[in-house]
C-alpha positions as CSV (number, residue, x, y, z in Angstrom):
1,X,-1.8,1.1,3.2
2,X,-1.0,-1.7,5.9
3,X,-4.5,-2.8,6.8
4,X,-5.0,-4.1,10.1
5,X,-1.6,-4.5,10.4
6,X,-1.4,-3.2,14.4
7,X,-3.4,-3.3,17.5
8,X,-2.8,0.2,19.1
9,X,-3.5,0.4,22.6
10,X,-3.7,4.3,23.1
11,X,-4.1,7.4,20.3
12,X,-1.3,8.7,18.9
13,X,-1.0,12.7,19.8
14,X,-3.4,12.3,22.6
15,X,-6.7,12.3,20.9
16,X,-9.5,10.1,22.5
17,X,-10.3,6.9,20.4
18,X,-13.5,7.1,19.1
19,X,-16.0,4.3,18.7
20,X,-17.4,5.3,15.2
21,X,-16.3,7.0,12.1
22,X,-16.9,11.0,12.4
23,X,-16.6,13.3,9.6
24,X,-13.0,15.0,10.1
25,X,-12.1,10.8,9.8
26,X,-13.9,10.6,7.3
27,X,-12.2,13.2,5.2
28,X,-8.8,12.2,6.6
29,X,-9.1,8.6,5.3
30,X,-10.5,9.8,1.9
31,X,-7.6,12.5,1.6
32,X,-5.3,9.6,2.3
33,X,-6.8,7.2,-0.4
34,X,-6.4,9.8,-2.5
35,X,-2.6,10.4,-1.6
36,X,-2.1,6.9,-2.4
37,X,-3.9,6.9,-5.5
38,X,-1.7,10.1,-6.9
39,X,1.2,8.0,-5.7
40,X,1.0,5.7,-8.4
41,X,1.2,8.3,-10.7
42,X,4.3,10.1,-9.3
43,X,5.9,6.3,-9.4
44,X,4.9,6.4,-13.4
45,X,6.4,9.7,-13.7
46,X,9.3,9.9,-11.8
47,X,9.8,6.5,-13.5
48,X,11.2,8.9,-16.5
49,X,13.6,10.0,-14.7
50,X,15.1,7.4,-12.4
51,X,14.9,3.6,-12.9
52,X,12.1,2.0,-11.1
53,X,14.3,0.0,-8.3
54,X,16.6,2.9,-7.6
55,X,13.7,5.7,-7.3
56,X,12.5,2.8,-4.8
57,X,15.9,2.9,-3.0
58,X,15.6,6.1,-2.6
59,X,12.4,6.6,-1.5
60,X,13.4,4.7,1.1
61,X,16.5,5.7,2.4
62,X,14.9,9.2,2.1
63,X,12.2,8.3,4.4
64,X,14.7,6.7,7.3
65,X,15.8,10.1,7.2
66,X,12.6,11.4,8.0
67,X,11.6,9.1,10.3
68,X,14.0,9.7,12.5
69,X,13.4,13.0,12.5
70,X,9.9,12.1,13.6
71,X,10.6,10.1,16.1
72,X,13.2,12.3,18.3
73,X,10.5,15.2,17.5
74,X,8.3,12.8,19.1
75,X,10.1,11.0,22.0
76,X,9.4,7.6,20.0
77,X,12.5,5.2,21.4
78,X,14.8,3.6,18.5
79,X,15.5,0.7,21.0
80,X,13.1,-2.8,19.8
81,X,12.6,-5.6,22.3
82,X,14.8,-8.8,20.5
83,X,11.7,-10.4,20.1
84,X,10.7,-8.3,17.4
85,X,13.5,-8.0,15.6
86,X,12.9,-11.4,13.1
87,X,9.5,-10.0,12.5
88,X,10.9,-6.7,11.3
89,X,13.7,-8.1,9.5
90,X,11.1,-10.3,7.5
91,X,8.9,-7.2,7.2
92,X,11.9,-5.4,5.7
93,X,12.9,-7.7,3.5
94,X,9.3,-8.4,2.5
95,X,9.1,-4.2,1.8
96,X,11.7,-4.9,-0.7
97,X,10.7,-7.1,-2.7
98,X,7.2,-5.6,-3.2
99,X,8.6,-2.4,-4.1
100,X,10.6,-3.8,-6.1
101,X,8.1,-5.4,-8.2
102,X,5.3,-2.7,-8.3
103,X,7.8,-0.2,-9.6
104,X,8.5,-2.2,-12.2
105,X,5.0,-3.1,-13.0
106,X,4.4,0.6,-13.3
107,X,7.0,1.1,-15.2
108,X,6.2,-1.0,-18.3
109,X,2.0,-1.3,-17.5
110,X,-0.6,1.6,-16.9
111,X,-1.0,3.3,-13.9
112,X,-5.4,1.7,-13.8
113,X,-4.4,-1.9,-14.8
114,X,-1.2,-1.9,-11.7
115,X,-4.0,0.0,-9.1
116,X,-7.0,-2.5,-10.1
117,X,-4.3,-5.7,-9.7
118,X,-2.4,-4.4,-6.7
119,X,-5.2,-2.9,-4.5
120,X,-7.1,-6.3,-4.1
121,X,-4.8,-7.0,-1.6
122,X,-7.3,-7.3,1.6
123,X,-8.8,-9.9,-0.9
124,X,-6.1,-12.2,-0.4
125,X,-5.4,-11.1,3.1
126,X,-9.0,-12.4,3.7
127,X,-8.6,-15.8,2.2
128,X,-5.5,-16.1,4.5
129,X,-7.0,-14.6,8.0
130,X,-9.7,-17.7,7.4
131,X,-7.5,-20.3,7.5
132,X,-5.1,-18.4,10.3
133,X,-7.3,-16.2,12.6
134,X,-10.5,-18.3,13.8
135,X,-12.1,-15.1,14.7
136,X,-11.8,-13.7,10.7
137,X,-13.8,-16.1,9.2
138,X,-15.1,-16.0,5.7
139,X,-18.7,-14.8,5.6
140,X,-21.5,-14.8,2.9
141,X,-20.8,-11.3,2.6
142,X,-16.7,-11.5,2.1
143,X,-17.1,-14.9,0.0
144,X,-19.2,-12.6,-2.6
145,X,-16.9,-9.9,-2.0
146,X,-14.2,-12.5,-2.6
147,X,-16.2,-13.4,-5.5
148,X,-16.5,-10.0,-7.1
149,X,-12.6,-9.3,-7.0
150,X,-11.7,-12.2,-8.9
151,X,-13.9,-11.7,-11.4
152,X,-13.0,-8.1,-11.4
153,X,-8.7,-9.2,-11.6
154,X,-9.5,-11.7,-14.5
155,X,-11.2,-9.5,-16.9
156,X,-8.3,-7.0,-15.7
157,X,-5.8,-10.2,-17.1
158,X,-8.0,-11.1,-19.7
159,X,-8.1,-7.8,-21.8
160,X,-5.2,-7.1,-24.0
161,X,-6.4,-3.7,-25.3
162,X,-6.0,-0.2,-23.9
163,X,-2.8,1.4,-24.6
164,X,0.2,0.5,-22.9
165,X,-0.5,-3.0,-21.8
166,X,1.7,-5.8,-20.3
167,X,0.7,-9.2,-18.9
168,X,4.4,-9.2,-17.2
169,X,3.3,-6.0,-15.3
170,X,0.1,-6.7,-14.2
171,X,1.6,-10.3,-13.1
172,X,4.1,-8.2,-11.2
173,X,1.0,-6.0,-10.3
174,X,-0.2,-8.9,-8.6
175,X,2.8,-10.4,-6.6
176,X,3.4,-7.4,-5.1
177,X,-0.3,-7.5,-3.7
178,X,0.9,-11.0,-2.2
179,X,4.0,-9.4,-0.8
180,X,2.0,-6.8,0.6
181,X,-0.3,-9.2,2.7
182,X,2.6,-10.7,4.0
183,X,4.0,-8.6,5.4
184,X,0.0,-7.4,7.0
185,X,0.4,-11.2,8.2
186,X,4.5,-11.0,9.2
187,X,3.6,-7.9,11.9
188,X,0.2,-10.0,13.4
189,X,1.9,-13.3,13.7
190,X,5.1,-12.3,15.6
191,X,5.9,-10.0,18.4
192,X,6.7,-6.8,16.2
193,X,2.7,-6.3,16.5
194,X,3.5,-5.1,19.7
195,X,6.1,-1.7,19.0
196,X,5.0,1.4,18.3
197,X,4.1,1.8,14.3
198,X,7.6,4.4,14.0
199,X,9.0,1.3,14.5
200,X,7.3,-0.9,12.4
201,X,8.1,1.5,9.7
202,X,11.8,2.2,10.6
203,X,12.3,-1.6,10.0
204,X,10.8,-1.7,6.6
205,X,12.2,1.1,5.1
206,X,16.1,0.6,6.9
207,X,15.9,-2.9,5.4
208,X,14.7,-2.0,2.0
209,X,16.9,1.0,1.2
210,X,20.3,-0.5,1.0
211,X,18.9,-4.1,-0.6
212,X,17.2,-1.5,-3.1
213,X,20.2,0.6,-4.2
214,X,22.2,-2.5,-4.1
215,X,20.4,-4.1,-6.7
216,X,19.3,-1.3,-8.6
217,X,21.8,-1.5,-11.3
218,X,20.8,-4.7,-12.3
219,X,17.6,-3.7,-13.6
220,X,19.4,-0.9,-16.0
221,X,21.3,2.4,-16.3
222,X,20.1,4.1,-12.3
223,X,19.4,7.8,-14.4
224,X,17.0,7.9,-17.5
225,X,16.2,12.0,-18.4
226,X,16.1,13.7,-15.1
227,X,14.6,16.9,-14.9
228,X,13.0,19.0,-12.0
229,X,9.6,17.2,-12.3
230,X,11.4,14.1,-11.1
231,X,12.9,15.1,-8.5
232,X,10.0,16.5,-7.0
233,X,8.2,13.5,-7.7
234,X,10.4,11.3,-5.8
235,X,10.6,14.0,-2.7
236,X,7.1,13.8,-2.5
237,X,6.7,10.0,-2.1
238,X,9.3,10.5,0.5
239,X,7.6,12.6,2.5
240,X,4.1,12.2,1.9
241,X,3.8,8.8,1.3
242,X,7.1,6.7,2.7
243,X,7.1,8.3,6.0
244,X,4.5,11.0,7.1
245,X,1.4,9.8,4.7
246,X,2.1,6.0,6.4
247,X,2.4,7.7,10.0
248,X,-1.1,9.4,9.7
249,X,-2.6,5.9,8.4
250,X,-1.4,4.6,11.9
251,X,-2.6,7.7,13.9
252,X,-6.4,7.3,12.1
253,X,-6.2,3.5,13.2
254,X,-5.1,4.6,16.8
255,X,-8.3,6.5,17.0
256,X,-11.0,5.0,14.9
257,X,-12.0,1.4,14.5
258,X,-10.0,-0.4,12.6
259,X,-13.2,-2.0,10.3
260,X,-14.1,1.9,9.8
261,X,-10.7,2.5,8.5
262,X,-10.4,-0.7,6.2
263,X,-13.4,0.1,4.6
264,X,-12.5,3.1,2.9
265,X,-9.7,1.3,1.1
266,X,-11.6,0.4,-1.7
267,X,-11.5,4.1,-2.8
268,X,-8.0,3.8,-3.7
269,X,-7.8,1.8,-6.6
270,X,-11.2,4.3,-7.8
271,X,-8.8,7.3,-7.4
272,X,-5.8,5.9,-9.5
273,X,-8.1,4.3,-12.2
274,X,-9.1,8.6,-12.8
275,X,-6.4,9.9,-12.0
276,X,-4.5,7.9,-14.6
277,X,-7.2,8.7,-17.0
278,X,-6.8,12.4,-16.4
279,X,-3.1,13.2,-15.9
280,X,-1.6,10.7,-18.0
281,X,-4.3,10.2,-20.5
282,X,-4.0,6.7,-20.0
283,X,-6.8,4.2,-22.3
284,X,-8.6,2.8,-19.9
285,X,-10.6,-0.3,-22.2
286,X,-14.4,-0.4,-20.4
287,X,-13.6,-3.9,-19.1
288,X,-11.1,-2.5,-16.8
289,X,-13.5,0.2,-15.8
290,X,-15.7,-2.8,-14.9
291,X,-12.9,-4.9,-13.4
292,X,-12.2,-1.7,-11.3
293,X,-16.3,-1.6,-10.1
294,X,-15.7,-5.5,-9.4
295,X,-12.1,-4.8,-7.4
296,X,-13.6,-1.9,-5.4
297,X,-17.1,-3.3,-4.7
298,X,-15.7,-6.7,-3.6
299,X,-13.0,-4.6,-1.0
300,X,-15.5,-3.1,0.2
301,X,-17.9,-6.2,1.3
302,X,-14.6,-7.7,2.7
303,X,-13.9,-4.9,4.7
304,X,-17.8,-4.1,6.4
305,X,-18.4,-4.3,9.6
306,X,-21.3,-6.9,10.0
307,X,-24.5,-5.7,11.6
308,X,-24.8,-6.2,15.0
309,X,-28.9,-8.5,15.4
């Protein structure tokens, strides 16, 4: 979920842009916290079956595919003013990295402690808009948001117990958060803010793909025990997540306000936490269930619009 990550002059599809959250957005914007949230668990599954760098690399070569696809569907140009082209290349490179890291923090960590870790990034994204963006400053309300994340992350690092539990992972858990509000930061500071999100997109996932693959056998033997499950696991975060699920995250920004969106974010992390619980029958110890409450709560606060005296 890029946060923020765009100013969109016009709705995608041609749909006016609203001025407050209605219920279709609503729904839409829990639908998609929830299609992220079952993400992580396809990533932990499908993790059986390919290694955690390569089922990255193919996620997203298999989403350049259907971005393009998308875009001559939709009249989107493939031509990017050379201005932006540093910004996407960073942003690309960026994209690898991260997913290199979080698929192996799922891979040898649980799906709740990875979720509660990875999803405070509009924490730090908030620290770092303070010192950047003189219209972002930190408020009461975001510094006890601020507050209520940390607290939340180091009783996540703290405990030891629950099941399958790494400190490697959920420090890998963690980077990739960082990675993730760079590269939030790498579209606002240079001019590849301005293209159309396709674009945006198109540059992460071109980039990643071949530095993925490349890698991939460095981190271990690229097939595990394949079997139907797994490939359907990695179409579906192809298409619904890579490509498509990113896509409608843009078109909800181009039409509601972008502090409306944000603030459902926090539901994310909430999702994954039970959803791990229930499909994997993960152990979730009770201080990550409060480190979750901590995580979410604190997002939240971060992300509210302040009222208007």
């Amino acid at each position: 979920m890029r946060i923020d990550s765009a100013p969109l002059a016009t709705p995608l599809c041609g749909m006016e842009r609203k001025s407050h959250m209605d219920l279709f957005g609503a729904v839409a914007l829990i639908l998609f916290a929830l299609n992220l949230a079952f993400n992580q668990v396809v990533i932990k599954v499908t993790g059986d079956g390919f290694s955690p760098v390569f089922a990255a690399g193919l996620r997203s070569a298999g989403a350049v595919v259907v971005l393009l696809i998308c875009m001559r569907m939709r009249g989107v140009s493939f031509s990017v003013p050379r201005a932006a082209w540093f910004g996407g290349v960073l942003s690309g490179l960026l994209f690898a990295l991260e997913f290199t890291i979080l698929f192996n923090a799922l891979d040898i960590t649980t799906v709740s402690r990875v979720s509660v870790i990875f999803y405070t990034m509009p924490v730090w994204l908030a620290v770092i808009a303070h010192f950047l963006f003189p219209g972002e400053r930190l408020t009461r309300t975001k510094i006890a948001g601020l507050a209520m994340a940390v607290v939340g992350v180091t009783l996540a690092f703290l405990d030891r117990s629950g099941g399958d539990v790494s400190l490697l992972g959920d420090l890998l858990a963690l980077a990739s958060a960082f990675c993730w509000a760079a590269i939030v930061l790498c579209v606002r500071l240079t001019p590849l803010g301005g293209v159309p999100p396709a674009q945006q997109l198109m540059f992460q996932v071109a980039i990643s793909a071949p530095i993925l693959l490349m890698i991939a056998p460095l981190f271990g033997p690229l097939i595990r025990d394949l079997a139907p499950i797994h490939y359907a696991g990695l179409a579906f975060q192809i298409i619904c997540v890579a490509s498509l699920g990113f896509l409608a995250w843009f078109w909800l920004l181009s039409i509601y306000p972008s502090s409306s969106v944000a603030s459902f974010s926090f539901l994310s992390p909430v999702f994954a936490v039970i959803l791990g619980w229930l499909l994997l029958s993960e152990e979730v110890a009770l201080s990550v269930w409060i480190a979750l409450v901590l995580v979410a709560s604190g997002i939240y606060l971060i992300n509210r619009k302040p009222r208007e005296v």
